[in-house]
mmCIF entry with sequence, helices, sheets and N, C-alpha, C, O atoms, coordinates in Angstrom:
data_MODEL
# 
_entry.id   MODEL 
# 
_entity.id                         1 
_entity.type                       polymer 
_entity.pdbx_number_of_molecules   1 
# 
_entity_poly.entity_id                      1 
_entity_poly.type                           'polypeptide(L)' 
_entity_poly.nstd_linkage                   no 
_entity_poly.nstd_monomer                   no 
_entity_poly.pdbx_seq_one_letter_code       
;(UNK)(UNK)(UNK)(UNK)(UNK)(UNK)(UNK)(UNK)(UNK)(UNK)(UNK)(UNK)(UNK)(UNK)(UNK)(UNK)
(UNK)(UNK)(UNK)(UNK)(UNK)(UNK)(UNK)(UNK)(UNK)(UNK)(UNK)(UNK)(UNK)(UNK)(UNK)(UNK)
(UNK)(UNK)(UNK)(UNK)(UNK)(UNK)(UNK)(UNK)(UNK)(UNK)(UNK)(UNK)(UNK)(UNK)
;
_entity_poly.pdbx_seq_one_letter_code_can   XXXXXXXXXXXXXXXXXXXXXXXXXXXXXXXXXXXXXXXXXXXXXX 
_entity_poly.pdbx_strand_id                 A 
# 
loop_
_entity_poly_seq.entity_id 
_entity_poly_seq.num 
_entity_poly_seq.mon_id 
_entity_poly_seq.hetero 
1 1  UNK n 
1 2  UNK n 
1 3  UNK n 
1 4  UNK n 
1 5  UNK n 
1 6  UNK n 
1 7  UNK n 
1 8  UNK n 
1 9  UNK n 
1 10 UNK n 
1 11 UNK n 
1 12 UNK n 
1 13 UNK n 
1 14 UNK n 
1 15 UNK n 
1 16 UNK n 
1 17 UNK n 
1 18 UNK n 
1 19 UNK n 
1 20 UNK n 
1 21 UNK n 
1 22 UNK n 
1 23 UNK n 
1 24 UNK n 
1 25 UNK n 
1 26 UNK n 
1 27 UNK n 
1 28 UNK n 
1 29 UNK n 
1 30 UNK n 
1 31 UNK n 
1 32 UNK n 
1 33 UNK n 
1 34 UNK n 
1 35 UNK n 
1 36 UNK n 
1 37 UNK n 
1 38 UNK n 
1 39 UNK n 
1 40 UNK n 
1 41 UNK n 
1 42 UNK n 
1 43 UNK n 
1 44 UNK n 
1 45 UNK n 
1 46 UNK n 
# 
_struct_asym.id          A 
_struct_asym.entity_id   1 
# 
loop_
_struct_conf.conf_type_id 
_struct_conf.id 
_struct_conf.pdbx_PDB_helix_id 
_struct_conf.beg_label_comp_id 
_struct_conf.beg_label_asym_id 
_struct_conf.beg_label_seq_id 
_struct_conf.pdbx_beg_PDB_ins_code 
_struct_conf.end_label_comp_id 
_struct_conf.end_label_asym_id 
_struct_conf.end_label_seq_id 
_struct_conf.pdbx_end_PDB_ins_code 
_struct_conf.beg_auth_comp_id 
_struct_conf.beg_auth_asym_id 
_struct_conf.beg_auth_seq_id 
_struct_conf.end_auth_comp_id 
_struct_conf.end_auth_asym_id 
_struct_conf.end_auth_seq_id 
_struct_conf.pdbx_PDB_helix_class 
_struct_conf.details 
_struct_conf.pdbx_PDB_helix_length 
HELX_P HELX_P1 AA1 UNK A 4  ? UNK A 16 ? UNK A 4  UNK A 16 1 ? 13 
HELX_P HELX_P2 AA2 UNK A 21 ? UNK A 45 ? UNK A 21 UNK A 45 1 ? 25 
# 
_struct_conf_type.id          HELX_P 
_struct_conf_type.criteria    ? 
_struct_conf_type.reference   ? 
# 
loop_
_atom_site.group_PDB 
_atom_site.id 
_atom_site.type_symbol 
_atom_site.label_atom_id 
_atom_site.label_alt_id 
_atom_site.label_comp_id 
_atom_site.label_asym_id 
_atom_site.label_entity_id 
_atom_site.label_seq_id 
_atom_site.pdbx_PDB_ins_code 
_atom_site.Cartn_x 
_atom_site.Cartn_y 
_atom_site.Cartn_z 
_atom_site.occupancy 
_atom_site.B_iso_or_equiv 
_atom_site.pdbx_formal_charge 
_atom_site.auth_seq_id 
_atom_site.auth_comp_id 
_atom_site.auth_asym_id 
_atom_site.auth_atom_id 
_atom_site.pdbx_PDB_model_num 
ATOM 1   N N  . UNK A 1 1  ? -35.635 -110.200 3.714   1.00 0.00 ? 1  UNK A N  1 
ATOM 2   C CA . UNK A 1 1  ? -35.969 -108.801 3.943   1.00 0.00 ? 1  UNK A CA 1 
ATOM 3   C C  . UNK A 1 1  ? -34.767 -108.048 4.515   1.00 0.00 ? 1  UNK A C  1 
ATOM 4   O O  . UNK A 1 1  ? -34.482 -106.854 4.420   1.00 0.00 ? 1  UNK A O  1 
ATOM 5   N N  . UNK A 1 2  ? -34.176 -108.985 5.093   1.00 0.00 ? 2  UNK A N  1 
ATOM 6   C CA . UNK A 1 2  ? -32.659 -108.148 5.835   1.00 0.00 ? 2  UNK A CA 1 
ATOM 7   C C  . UNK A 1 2  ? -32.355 -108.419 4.518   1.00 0.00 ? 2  UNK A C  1 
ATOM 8   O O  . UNK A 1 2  ? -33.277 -107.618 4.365   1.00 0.00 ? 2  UNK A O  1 
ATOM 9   N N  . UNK A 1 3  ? -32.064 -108.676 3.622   1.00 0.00 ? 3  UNK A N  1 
ATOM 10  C CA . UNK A 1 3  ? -30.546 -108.197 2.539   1.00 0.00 ? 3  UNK A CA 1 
ATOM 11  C C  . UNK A 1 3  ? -30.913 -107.060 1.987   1.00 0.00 ? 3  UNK A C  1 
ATOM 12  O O  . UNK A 1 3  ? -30.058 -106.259 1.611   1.00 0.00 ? 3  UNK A O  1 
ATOM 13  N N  . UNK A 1 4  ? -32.797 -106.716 1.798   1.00 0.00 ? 4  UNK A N  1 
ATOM 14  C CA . UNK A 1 4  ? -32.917 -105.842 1.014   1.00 0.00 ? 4  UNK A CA 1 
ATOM 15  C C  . UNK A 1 4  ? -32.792 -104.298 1.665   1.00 0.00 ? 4  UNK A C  1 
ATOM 16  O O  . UNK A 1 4  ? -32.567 -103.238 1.081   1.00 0.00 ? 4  UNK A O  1 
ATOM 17  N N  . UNK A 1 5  ? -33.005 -104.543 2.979   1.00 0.00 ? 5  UNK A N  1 
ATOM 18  C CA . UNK A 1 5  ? -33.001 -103.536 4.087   1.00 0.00 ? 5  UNK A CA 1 
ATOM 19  C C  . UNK A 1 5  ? -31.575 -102.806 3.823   1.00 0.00 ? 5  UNK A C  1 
ATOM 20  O O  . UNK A 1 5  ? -31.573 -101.645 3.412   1.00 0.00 ? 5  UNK A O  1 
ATOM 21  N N  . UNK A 1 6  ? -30.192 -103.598 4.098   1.00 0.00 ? 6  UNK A N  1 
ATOM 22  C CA . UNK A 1 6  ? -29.285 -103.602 3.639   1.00 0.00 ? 6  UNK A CA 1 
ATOM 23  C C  . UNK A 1 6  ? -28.807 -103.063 2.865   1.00 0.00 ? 6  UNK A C  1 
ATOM 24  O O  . UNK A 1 6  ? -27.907 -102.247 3.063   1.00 0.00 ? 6  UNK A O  1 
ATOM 25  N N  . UNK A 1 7  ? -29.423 -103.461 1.402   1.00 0.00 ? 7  UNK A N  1 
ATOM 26  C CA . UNK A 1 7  ? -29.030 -102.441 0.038   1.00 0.00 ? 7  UNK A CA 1 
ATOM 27  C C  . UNK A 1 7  ? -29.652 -101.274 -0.184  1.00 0.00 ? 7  UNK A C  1 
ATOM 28  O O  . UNK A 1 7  ? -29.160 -100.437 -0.941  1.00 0.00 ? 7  UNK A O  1 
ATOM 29  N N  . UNK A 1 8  ? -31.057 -101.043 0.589   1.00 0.00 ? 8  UNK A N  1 
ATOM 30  C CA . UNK A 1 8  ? -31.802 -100.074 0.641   1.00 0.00 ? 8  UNK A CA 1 
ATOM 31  C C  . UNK A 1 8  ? -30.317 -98.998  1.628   1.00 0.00 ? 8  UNK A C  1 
ATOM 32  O O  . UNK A 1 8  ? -29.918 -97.893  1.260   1.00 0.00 ? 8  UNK A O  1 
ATOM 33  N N  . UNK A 1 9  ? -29.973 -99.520  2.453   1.00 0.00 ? 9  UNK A N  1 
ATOM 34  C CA . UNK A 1 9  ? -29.214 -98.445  3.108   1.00 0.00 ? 9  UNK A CA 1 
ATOM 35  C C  . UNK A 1 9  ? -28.069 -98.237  2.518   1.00 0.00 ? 9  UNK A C  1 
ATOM 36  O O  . UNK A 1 9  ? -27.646 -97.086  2.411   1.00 0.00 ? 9  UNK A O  1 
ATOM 37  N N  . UNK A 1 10 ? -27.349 -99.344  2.019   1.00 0.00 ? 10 UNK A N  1 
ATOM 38  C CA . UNK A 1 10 ? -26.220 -98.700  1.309   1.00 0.00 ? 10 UNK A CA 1 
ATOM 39  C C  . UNK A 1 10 ? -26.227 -97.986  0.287   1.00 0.00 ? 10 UNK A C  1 
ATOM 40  O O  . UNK A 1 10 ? -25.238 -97.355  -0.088  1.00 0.00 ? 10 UNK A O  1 
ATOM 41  N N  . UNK A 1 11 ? -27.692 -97.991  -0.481  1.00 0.00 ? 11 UNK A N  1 
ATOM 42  C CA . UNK A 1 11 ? -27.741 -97.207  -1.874  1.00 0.00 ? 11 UNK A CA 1 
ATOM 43  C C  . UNK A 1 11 ? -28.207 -95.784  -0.765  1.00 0.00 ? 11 UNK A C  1 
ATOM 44  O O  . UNK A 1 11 ? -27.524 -94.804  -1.063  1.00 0.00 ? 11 UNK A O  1 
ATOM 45  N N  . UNK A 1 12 ? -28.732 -95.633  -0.144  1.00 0.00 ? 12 UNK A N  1 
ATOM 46  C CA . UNK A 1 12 ? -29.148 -94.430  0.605   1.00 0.00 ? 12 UNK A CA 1 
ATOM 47  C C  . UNK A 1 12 ? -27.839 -93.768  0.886   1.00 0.00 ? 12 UNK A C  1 
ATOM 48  O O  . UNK A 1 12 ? -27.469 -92.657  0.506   1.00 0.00 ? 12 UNK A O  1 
ATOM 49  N N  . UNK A 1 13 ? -27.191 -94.653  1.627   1.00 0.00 ? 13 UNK A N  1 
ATOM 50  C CA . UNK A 1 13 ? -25.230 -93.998  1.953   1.00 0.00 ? 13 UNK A CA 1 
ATOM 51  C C  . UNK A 1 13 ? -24.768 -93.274  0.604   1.00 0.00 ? 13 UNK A C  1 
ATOM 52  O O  . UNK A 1 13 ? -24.603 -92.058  0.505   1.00 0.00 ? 13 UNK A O  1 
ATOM 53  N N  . UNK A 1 14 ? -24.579 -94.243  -0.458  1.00 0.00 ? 14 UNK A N  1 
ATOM 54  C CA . UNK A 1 14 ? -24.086 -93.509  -1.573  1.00 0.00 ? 14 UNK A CA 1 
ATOM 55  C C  . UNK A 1 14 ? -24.505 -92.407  -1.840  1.00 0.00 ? 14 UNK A C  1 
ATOM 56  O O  . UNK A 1 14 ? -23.743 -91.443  -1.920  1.00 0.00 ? 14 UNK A O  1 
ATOM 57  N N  . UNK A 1 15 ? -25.956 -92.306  -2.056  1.00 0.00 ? 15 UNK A N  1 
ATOM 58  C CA . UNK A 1 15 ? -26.980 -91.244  -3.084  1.00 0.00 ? 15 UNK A CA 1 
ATOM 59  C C  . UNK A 1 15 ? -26.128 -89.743  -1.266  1.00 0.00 ? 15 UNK A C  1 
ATOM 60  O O  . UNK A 1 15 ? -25.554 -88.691  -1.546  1.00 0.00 ? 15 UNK A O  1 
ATOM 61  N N  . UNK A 1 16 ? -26.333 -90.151  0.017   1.00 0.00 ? 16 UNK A N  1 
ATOM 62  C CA . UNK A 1 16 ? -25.931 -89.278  0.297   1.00 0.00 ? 16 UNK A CA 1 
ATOM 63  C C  . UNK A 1 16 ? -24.616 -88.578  0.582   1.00 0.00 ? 16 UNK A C  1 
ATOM 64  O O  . UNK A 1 16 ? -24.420 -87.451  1.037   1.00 0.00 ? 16 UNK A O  1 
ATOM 65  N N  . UNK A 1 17 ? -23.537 -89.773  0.102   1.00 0.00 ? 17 UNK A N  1 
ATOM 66  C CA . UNK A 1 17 ? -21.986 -88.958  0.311   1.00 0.00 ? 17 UNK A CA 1 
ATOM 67  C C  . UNK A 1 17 ? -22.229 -88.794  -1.439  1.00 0.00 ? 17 UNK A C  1 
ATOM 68  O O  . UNK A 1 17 ? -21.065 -88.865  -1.834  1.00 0.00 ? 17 UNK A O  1 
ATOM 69  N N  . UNK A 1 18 ? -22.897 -88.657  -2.395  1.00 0.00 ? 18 UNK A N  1 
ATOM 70  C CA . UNK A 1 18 ? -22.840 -87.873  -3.583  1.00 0.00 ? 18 UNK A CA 1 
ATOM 71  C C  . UNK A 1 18 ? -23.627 -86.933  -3.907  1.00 0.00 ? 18 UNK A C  1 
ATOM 72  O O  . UNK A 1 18 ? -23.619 -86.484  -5.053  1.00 0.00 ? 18 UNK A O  1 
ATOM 73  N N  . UNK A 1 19 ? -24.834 -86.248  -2.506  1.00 0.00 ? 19 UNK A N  1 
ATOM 74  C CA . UNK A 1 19 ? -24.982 -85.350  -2.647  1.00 0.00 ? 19 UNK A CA 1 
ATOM 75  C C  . UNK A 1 19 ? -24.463 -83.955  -1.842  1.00 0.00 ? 19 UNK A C  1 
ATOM 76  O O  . UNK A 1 19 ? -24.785 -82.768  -1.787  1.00 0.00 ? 19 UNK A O  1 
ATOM 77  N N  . UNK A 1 20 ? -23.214 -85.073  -1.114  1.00 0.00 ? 20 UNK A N  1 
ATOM 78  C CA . UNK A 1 20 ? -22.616 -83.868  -0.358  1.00 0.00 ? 20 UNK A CA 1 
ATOM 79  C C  . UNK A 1 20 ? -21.451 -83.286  -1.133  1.00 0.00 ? 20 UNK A C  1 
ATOM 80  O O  . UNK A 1 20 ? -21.159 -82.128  -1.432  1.00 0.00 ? 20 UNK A O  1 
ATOM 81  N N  . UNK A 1 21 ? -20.859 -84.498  -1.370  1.00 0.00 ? 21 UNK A N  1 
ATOM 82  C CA . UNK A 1 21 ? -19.871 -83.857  -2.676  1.00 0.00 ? 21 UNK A CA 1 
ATOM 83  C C  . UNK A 1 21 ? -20.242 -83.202  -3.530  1.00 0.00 ? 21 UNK A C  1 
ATOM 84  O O  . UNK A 1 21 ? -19.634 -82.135  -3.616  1.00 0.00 ? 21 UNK A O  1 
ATOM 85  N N  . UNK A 1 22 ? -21.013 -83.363  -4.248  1.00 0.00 ? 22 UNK A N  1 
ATOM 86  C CA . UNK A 1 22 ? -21.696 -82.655  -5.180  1.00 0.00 ? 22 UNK A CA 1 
ATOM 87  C C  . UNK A 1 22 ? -22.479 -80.821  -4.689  1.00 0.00 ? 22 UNK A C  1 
ATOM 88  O O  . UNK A 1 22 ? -22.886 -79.924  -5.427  1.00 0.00 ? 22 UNK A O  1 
ATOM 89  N N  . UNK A 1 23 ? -22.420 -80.890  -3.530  1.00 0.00 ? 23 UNK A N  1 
ATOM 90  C CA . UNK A 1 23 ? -23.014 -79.408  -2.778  1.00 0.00 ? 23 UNK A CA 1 
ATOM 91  C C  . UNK A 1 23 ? -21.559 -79.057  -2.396  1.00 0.00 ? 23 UNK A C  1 
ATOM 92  O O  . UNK A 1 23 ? -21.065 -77.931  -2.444  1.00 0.00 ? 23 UNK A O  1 
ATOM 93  N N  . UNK A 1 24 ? -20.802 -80.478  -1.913  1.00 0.00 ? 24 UNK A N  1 
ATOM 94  C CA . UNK A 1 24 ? -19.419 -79.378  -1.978  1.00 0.00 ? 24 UNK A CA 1 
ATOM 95  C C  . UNK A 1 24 ? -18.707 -78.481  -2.979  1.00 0.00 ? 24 UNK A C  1 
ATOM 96  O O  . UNK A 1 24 ? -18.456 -77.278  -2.903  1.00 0.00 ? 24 UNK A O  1 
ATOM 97  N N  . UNK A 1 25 ? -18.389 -79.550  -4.138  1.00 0.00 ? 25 UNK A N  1 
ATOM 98  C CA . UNK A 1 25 ? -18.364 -79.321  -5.460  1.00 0.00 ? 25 UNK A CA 1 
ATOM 99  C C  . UNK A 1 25 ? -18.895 -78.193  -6.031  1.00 0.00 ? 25 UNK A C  1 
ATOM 100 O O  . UNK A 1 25 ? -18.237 -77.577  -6.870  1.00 0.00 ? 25 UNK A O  1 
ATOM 101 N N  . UNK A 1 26 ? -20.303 -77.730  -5.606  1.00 0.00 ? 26 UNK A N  1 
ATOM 102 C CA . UNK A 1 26 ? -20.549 -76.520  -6.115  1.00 0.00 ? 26 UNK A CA 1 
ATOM 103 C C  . UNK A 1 26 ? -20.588 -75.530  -5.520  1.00 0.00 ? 26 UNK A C  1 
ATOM 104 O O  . UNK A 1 26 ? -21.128 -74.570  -6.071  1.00 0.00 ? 26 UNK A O  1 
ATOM 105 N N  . UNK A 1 27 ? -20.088 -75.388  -4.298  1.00 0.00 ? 27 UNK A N  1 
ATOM 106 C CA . UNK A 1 27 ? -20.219 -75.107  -3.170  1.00 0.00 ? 27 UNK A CA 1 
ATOM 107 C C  . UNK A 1 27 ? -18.173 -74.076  -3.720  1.00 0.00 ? 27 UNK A C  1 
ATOM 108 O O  . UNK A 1 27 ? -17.908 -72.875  -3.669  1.00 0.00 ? 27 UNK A O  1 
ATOM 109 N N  . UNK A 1 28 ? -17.562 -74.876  -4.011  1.00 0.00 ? 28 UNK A N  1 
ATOM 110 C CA . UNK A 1 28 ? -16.255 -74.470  -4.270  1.00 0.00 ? 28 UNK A CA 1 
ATOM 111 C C  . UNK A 1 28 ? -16.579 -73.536  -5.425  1.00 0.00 ? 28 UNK A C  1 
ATOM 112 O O  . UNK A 1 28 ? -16.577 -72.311  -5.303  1.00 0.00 ? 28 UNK A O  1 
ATOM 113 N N  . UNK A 1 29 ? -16.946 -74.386  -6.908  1.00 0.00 ? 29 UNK A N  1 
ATOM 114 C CA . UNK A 1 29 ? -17.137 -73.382  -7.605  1.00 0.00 ? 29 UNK A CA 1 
ATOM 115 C C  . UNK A 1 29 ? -17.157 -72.145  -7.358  1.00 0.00 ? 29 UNK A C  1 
ATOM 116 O O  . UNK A 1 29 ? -16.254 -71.319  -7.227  1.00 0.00 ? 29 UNK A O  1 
ATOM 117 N N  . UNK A 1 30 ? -18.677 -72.056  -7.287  1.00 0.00 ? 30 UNK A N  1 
ATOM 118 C CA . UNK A 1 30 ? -18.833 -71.052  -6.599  1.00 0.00 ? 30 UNK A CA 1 
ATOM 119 C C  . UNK A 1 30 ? -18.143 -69.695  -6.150  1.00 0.00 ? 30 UNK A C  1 
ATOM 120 O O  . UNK A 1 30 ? -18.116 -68.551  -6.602  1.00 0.00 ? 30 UNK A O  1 
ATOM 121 N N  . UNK A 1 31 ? -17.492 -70.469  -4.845  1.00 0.00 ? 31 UNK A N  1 
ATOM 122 C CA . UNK A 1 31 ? -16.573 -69.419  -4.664  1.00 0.00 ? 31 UNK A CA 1 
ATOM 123 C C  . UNK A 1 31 ? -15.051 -68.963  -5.354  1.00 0.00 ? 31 UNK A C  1 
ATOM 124 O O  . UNK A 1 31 ? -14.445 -67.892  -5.384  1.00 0.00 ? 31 UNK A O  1 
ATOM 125 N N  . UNK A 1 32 ? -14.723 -70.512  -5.955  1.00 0.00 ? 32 UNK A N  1 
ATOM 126 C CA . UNK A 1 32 ? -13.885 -69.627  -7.227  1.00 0.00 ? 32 UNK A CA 1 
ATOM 127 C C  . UNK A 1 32 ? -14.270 -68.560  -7.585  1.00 0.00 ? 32 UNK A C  1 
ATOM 128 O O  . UNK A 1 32 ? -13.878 -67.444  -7.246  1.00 0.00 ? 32 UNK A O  1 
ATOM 129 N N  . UNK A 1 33 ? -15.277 -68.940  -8.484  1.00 0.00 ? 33 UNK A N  1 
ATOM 130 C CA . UNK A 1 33 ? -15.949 -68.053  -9.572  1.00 0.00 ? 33 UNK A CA 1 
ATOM 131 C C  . UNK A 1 33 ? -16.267 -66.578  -9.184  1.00 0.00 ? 33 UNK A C  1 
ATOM 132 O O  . UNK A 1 33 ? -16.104 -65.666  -9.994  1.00 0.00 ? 33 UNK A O  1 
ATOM 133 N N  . UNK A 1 34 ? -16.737 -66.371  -7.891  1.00 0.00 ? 34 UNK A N  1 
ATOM 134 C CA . UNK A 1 34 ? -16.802 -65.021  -7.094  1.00 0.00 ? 34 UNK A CA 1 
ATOM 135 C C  . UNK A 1 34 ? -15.733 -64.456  -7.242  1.00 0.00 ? 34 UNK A C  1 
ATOM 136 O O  . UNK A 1 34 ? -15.505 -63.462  -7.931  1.00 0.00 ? 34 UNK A O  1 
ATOM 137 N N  . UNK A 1 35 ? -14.549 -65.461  -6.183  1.00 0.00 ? 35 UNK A N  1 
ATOM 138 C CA . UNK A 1 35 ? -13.077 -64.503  -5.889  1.00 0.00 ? 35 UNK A CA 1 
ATOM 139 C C  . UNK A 1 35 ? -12.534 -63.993  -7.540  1.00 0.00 ? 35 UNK A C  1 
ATOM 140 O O  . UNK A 1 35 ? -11.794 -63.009  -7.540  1.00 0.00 ? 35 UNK A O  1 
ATOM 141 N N  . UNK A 1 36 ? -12.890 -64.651  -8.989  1.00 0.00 ? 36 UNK A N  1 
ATOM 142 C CA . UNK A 1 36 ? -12.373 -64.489  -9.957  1.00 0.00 ? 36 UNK A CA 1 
ATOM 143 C C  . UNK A 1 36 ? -13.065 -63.512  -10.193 1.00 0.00 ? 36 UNK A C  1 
ATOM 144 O O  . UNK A 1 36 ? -12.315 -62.537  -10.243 1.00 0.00 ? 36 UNK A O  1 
ATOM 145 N N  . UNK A 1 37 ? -14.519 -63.111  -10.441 1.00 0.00 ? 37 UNK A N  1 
ATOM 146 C CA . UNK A 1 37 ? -15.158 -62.068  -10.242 1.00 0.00 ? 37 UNK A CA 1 
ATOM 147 C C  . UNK A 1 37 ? -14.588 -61.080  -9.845  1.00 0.00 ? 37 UNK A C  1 
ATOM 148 O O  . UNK A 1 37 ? -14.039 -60.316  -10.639 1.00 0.00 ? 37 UNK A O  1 
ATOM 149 N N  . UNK A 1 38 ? -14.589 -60.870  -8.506  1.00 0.00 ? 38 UNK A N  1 
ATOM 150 C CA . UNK A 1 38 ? -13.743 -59.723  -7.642  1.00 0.00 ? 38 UNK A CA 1 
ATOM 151 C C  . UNK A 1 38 ? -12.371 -59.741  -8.009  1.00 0.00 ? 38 UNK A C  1 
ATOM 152 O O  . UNK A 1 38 ? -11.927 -58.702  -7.521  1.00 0.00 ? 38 UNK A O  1 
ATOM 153 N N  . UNK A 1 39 ? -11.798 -60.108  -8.372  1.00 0.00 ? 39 UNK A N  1 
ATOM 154 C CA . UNK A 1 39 ? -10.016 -60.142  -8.825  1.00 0.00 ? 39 UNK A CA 1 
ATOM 155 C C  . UNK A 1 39 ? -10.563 -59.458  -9.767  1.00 0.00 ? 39 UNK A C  1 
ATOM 156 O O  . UNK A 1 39 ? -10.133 -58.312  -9.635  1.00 0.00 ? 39 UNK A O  1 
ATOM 157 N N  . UNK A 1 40 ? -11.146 -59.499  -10.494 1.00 0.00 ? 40 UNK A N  1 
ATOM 158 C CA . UNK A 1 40 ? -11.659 -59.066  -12.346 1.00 0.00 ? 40 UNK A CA 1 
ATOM 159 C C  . UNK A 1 40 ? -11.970 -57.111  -12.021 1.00 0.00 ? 40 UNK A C  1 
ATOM 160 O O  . UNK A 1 40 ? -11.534 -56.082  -12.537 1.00 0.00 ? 40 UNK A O  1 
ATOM 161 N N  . UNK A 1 41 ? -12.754 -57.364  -11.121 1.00 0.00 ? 41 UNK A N  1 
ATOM 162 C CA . UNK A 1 41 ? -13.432 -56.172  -10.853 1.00 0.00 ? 41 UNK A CA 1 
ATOM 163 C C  . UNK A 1 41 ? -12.022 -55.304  -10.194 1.00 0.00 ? 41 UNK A C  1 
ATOM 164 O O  . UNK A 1 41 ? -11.768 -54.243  -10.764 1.00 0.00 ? 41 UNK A O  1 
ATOM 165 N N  . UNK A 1 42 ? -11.316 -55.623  -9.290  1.00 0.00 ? 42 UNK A N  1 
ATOM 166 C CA . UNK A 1 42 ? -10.523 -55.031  -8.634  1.00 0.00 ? 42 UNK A CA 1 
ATOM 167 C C  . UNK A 1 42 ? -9.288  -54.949  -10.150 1.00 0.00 ? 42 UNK A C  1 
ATOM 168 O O  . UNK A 1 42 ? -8.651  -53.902  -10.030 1.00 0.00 ? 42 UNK A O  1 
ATOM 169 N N  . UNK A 1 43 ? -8.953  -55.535  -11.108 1.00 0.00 ? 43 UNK A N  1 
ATOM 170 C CA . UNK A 1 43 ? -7.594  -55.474  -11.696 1.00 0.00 ? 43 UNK A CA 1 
ATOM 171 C C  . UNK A 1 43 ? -8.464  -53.931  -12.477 1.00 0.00 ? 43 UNK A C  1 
ATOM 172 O O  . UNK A 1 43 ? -7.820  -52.884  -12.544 1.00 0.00 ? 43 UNK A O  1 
ATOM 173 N N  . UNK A 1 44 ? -9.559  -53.975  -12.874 1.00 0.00 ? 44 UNK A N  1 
ATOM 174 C CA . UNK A 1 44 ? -10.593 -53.355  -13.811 1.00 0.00 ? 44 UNK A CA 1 
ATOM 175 C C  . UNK A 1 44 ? -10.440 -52.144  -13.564 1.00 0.00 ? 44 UNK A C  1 
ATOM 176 O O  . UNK A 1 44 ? -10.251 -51.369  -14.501 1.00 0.00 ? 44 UNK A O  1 
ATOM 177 N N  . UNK A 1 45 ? -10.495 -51.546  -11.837 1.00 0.00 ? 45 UNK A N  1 
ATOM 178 C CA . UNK A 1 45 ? -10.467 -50.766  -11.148 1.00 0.00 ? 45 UNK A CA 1 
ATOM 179 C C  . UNK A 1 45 ? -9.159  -49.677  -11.399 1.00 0.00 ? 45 UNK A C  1 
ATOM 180 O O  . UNK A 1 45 ? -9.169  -48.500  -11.760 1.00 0.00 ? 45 UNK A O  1 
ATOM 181 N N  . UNK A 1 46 ? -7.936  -50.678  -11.013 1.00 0.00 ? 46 UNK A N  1 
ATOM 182 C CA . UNK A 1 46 ? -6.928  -50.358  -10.404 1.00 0.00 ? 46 UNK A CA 1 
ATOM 183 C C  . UNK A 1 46 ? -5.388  -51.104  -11.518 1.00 0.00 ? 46 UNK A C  1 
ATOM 184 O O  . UNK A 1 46 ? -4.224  -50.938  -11.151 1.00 0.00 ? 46 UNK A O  1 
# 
């Protein structure tokens, strides 16, 4: 029961440093995609 305890937590570790990356990850997008937005809007402008 301890080994499975074990893999139960390390698959838990993974699933959660890949859903932080993954919120980081879109998390960046994101704000690319805005600042490119606003660059767009401001060249559009001016």
């Amino acid at each position: 029961m301890k080994d499975h305890a074990a893999d139960r937590t390390r698959i838990a570790g993974l699933l959660a440093t890949l859903a932080v990356l993954l919120a980081l990850g879109s998390a960046g997008y994101a704000h690319a995609a805005q600042r490119n937005v606003i660059g767009e809007m401001w060249s559009a402008d001016g």
